[in-house]
C-alpha positions as CSV (number, residue, x, y, z in Angstrom):
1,X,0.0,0.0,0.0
2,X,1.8,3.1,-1.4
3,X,1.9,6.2,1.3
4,X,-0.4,8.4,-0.3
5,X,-3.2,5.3,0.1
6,X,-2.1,5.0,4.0
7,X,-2.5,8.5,4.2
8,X,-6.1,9.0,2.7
9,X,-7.4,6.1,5.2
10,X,-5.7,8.0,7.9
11,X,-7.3,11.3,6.5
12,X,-11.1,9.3,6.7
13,X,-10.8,7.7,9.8
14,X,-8.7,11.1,11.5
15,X,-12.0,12.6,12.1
16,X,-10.7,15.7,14.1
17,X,-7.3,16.1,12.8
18,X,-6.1,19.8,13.8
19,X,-3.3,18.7,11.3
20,X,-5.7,18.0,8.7
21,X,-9.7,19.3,9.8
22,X,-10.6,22.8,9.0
23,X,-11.9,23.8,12.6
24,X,-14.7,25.9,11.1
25,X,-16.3,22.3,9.6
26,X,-15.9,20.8,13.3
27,X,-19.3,18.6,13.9
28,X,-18.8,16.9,17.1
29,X,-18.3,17.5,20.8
30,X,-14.4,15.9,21.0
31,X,-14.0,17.5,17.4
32,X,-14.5,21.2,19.2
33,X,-13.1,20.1,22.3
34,X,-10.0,19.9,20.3
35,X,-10.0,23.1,18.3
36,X,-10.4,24.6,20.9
37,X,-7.9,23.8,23.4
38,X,-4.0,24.5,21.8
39,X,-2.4,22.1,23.6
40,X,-4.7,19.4,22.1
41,X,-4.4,20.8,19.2
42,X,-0.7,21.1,18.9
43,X,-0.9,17.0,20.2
44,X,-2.6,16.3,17.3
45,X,-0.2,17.6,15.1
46,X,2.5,15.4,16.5
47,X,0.4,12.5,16.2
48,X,-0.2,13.6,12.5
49,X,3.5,13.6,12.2
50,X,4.2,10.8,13.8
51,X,1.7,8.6,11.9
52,X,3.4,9.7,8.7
53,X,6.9,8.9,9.8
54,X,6.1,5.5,11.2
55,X,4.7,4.8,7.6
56,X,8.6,5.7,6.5
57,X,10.1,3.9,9.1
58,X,8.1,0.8,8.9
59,X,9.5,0.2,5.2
60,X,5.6,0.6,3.9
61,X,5.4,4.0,2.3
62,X,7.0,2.8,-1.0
63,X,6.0,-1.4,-1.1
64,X,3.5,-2.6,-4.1
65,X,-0.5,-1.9,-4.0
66,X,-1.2,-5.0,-2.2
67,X,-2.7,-5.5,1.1
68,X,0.7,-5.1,3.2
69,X,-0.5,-7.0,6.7
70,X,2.1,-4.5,8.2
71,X,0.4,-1.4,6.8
72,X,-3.1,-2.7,8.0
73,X,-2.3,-3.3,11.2
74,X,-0.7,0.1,11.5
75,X,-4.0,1.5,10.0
76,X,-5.8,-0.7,13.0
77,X,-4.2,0.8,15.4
78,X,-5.0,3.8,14.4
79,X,-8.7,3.6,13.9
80,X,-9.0,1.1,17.2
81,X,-6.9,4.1,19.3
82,X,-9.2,6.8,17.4
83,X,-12.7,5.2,18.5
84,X,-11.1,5.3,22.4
85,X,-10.1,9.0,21.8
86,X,-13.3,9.5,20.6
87,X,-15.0,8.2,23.9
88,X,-13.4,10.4,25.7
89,X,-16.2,13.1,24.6
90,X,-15.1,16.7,26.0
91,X,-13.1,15.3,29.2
92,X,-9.8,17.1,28.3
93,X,-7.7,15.3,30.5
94,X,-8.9,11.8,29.0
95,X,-7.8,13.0,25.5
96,X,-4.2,14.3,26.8
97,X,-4.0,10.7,27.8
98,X,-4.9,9.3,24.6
99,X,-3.1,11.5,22.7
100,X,0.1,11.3,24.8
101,X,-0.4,7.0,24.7
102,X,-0.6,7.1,20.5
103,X,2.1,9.5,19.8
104,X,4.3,6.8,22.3
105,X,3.2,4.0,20.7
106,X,4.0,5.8,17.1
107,X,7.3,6.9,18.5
108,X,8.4,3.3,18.7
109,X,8.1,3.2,23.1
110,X,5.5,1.1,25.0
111,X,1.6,1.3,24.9
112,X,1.8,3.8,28.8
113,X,-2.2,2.7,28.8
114,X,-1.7,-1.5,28.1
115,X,1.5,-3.2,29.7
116,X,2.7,-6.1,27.8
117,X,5.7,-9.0,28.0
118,X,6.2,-7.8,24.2
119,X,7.3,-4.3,25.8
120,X,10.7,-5.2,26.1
121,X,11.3,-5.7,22.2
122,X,9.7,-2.3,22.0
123,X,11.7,0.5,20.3
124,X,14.6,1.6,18.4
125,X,17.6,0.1,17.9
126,X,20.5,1.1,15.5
127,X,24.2,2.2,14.9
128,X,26.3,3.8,12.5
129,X,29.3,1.6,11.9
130,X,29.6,-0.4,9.3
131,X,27.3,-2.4,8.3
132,X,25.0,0.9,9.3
133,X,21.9,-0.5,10.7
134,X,18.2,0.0,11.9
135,X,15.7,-2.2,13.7
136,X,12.5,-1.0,15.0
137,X,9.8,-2.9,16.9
138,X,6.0,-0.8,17.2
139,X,3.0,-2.2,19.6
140,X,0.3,-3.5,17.2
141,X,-3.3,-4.6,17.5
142,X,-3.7,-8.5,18.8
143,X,-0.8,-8.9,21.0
144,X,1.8,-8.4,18.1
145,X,4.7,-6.1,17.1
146,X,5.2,-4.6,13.2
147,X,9.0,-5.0,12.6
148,X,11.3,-3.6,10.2
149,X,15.0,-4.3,9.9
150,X,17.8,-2.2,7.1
151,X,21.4,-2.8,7.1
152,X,23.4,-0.6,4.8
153,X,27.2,-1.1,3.8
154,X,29.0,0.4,0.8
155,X,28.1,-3.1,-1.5
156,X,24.7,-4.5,-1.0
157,X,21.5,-3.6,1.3
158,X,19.1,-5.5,3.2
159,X,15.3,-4.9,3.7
160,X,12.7,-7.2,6.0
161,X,9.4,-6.3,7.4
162,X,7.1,-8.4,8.7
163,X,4.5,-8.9,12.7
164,X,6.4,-10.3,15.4
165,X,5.0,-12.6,18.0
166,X,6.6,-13.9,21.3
167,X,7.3,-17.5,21.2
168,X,7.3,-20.3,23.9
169,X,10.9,-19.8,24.7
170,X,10.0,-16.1,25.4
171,X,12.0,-15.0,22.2
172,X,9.7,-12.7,19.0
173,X,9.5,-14.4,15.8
174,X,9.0,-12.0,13.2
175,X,7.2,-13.4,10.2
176,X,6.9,-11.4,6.7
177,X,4.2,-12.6,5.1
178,X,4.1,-13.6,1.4
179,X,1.4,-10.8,0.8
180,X,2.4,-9.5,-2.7
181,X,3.6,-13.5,-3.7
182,X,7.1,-12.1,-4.6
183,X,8.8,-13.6,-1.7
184,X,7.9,-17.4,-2.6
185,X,6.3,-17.7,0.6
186,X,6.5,-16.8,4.4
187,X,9.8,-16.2,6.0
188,X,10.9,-15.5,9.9
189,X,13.7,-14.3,12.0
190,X,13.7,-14.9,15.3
191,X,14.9,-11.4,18.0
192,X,16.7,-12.0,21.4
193,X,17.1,-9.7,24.0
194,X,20.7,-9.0,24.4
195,X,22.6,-6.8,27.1
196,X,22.6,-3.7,24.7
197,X,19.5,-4.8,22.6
198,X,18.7,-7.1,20.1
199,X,20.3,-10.3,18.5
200,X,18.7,-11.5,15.1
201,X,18.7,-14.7,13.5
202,X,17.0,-17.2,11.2
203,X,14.1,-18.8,12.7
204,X,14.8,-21.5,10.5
205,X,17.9,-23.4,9.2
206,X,16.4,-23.7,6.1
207,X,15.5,-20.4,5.3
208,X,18.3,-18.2,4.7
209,X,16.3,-14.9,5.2
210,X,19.4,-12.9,3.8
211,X,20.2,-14.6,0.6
212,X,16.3,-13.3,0.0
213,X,16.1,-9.8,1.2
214,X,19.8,-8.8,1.2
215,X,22.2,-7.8,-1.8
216,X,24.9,-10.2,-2.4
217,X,27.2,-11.1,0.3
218,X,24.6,-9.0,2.4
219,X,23.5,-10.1,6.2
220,X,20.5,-9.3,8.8
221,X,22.2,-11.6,11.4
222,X,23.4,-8.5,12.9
223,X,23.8,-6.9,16.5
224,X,21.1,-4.3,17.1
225,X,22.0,-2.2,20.0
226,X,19.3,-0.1,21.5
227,X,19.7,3.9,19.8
228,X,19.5,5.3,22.9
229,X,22.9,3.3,24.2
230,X,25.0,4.5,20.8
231,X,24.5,8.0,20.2
């Protein structure tokens, strides 16, 4: 699902977007409530923003007009945190809340509102070194976690998405479905907490992950230290 498609379904279901809803047109209660309060208002721009740049992030902005699983569960979580904000009618503290608890989850940090064992996998991890490399791990409808890995040197490039589950031995397999039938089936990788952050590699023996989504000679079985320990 190309960006400008994510964004027009965030545009229809953002029903009181100060970011994008012309305050004259408002029509509901929580719809003024946010007009006219700034500091709602400037919240909503941030989770405008952030929406957007988890689109980027996520790897979906720019994949094939299919139905990406990764780009509808983003969308989910959208519309499923949009009917709770909704709820809160005029209460302006109950929106703070809900608008401080999406721009967390869209920022790649834990649900503040819903506690989870996933929360630990939670976030960004990256560095600069050679191979230069990204992981992030978003909350997700249904218990799950959207996942994207890029690792970047000077010869090839690798590229995985795909919805990450905790398994029985407490580790998250991350699975990217075959949703555009270019990837000759389902793949996983398999994240483990490390001291620093994450440790990736294949879920399966069989299924070299990297001689699929990397460039020649290319690897995802890669450190990932958490961003926040590097910089």
């Amino acid at each position: 699902m190309r960006l400008a498609v994510l964004l027009a379904a965030l545009l229809a279901a953002h029903t009181a977007a100060a970011a994008s809803f012309d305050c004259k047109g408002a029509s509901t209660a929580t719809e003024h409530a946010i007009c006219a309060d700034p500091k709602l208002s400037a919240l909503d721009d941030r989770a405008f923003k952030a929406y957007t740049d988890a689109v980027a992030t996520l790897g979906i902005g720019d994949s094939p007009d299919f139905r990406n699983p990764v780009a509808d569960l983003l969308l989910r979580g959208h519309e499923e945190w949009s009917n709770a904000r909704d709820r809160c009618g005029t209460d302006t503290n109950c929106l703070l809340g809900q608008y401080l608890r999406h721009i967390a989850v869209l920022t790649f940090h834990p649900d503040p509102q819903a506690p989870s064992s996933l929360d630990p996998f939670v976030g960004r991890f990256a560095i600069a070194v050679e191979p230069a490399r990204e992981l992030v791990v978003m909350r997700a409808p249904g218990n799950v976690v959207l996942v994207h890995v890029s690792v970047h040197s000077a010869d090839w490039t690798c590229e995985f998405s795909g919805i990450g589950r905790l398994d029985a031995a407490g580790a998250l397999r991350v699975t990217r479905p075959d949703f555009d039938g270019t990837a000759g089936g389902a793949h996983s990788v398999v994240l483990t907490p490390t001291r620093i952050g994450l440790s990736l590699s294949r879920a399966d023996k069989a299924d070299d992950v990297s001689a699929r989504f990397c460039g020649d000679g290319g690897s995802l079985e890669q450190p990932y230290p958490r961003a926040d320990l590097v910089q």
